[in-house]
C-alpha positions, -999 to 999 in steps of 0.1 A, spaced: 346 163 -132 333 192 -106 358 200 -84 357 218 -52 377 249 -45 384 267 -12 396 301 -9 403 315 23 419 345 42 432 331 72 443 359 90 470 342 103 481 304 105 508 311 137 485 293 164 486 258 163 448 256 179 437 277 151 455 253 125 434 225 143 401 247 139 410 251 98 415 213 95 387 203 109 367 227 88 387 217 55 378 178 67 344 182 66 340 210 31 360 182 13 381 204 -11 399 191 -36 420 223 -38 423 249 -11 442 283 -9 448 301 20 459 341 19 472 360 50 490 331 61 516 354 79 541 329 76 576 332 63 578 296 55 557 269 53 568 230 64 555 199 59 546 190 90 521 228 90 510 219 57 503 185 76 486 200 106 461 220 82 452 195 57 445 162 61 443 149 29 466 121 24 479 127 -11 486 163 -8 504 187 -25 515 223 -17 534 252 -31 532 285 -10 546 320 -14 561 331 22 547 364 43 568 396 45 572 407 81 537 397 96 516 404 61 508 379 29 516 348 26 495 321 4 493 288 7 482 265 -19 473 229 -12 457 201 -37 448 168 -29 473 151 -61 453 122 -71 422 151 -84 446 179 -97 480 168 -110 510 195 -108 523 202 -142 546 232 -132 548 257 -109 551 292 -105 559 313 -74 556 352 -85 577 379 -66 548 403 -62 533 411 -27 507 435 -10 528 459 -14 531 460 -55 512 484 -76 486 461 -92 490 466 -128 528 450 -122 506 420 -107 487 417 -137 517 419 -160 527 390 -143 494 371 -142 491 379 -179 528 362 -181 516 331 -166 485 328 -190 510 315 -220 528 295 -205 508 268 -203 479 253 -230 459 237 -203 428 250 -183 445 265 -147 426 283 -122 438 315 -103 428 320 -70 440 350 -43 431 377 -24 439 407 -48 422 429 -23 400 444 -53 365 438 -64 350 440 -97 311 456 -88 309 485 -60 282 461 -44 308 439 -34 326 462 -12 310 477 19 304 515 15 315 516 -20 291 537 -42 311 540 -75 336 520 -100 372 529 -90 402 528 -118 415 497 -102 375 479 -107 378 483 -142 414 476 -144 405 439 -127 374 433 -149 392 440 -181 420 414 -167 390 388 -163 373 398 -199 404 399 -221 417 367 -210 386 345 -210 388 337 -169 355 329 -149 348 351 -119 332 316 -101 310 333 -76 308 327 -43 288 296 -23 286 286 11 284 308 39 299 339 42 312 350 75 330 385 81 358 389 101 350 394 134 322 365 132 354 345 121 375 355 147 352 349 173 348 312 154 383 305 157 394 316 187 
């Protein structure tokens, strides 16, 4: 079975016209499981999980904003991807990252089934990947060896690509 994952920074989900935008986009990508980062929401209803994500058998977990940053969302249409448990960590933007790994690394025995880990860890693993970045920082090589020693796939990335502004002006 392929299935199809959506990872997106949002930038914010306050605007219910923007919300409209996302659904109509998630309608037509098809995902079978979609996370959203930079929600900017404390909390997260049913009815704006609802207004997102039209997929009838859905699912959802999300880990609330703090103040106007973070937030994730995490939606899964149940009838592909059945919940097993689940986890909310306590980490945020604000966390040093090797407490973030800690965690993740936590996570990785708890369960003896193939899980997937999606987020915006606001770090890259090749200098190429960031814009201006000419060398390997400490914190490059401290997310690679996370991915190596634990046996996760870095699943690169399809579709189009489409920076910020160009987004913005998308979904205004």
């Amino acid at each position: 079975m392929n299935l199809k994952l959506l990872s997106w920074n949002v930038r914010g989900l306050n605007v219910k016209e923007k919300r409209l935008q996302i659904r109509n986009l998630l309608h037509s990508w098809k995902a079978d499981i979609v996370c959203l980062q930079e929600t900017k929401l404390k909390w997260i209803t049913r009815g704006i999980v609802q207004s997102i994500w039209s997929c009838p058998y859905i699912d959802w977990l999300y880990l609330g904003s703090d103040g106007a940053s973070g937030g994730i969302l995490l939606m899964w249409d149940s009838q592909v991807v059945e919940k097993v448990e689940v986890v909310v960590g306590h980490f945020s933007v604000s966390c040093k990252r090797r407490l973030m790994w800690e965690e993740l690394i936590g996570r990785i025995t708890w369960w003896d089934l193939p899980w997937c880990l999606g987020g915006d860890f606001n770090i890259t693993r090749f200098p190429s990947e960031r814009l201006g970045a000419v060398s390997y920082s400490r914190a490059m090589y401290g997310f690679f060896d996370f991915i190596f020693l634990h046996g996760l796939m870095d699943i690169p990335l399809a579709g189009v690509f489409t920076p910020g502004p160009i987004l913005h002006q998308l979904l205004a």
